[in-house]
C-alpha positions as CSV (number, residue, x, y, z in Angstrom):
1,X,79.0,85.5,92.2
2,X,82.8,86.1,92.5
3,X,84.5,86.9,95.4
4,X,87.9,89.1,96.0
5,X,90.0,91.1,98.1
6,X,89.7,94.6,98.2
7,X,92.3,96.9,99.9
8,X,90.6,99.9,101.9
9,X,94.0,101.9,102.3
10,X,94.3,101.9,98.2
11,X,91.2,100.9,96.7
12,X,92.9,97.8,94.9
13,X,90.7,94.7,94.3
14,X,91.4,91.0,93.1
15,X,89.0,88.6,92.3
16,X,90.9,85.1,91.5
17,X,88.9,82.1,90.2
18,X,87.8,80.4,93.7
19,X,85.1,80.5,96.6
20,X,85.1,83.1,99.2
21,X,85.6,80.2,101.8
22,X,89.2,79.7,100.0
23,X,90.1,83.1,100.3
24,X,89.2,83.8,103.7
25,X,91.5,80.9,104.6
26,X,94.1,81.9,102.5
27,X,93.9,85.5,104.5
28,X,93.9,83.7,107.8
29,X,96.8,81.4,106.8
30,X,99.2,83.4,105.1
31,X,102.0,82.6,106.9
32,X,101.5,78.7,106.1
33,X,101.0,79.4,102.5
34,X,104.1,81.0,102.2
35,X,106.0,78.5,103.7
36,X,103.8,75.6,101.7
37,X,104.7,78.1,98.4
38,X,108.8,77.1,99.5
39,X,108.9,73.9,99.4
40,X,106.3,73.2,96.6
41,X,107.9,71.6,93.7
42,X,104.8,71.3,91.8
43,X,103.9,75.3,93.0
44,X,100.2,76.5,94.3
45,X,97.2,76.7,92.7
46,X,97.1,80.6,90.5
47,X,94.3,81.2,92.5
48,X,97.0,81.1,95.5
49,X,100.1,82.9,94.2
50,X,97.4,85.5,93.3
51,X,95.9,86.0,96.4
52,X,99.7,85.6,97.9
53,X,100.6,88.3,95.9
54,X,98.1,91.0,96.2
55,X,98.0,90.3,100.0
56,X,102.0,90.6,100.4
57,X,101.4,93.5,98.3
58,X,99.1,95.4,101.1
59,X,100.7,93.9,103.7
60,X,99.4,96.4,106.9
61,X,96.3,97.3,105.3
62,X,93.0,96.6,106.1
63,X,92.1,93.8,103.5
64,X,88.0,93.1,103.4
65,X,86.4,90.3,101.1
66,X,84.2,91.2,98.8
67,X,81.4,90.0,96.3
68,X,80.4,91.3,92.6
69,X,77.7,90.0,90.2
């Protein structure tokens, strides 16, 4: 099973490689990613940036988790 966001407003979907417990706290903690993402030397985890990305990208939208097979 992998899980992802999904965007409602546009219909856009990302499933990075990590558990759906990850993401959700990605989601809730965005703002302390971001700051973590600033002073990284070393830089997140892809599964991070990803998720950073996609949900800077739909900032204002309603984002939902989801699951595929």
């Amino acid at each position: 099973m992998q899980y992802g966001y999904r965007c409602d407003d546009c219909e856009s979907v990302l499933f990075p490689t990590t558990t759906r417990a990850e993401l959700r706290w990605l989601q809730d903690r965005v703002h302390v990613a971001r700051e973590v993402a600033k002073h990284s030397s070393t830089g997140l985890d892809s599964w991070m940036m990803d998720g950073l990305n996609f949900l800077e990208e739909h900032q204002g939208h309603s984002i939902v988790l989801v699951s595929r097979r």
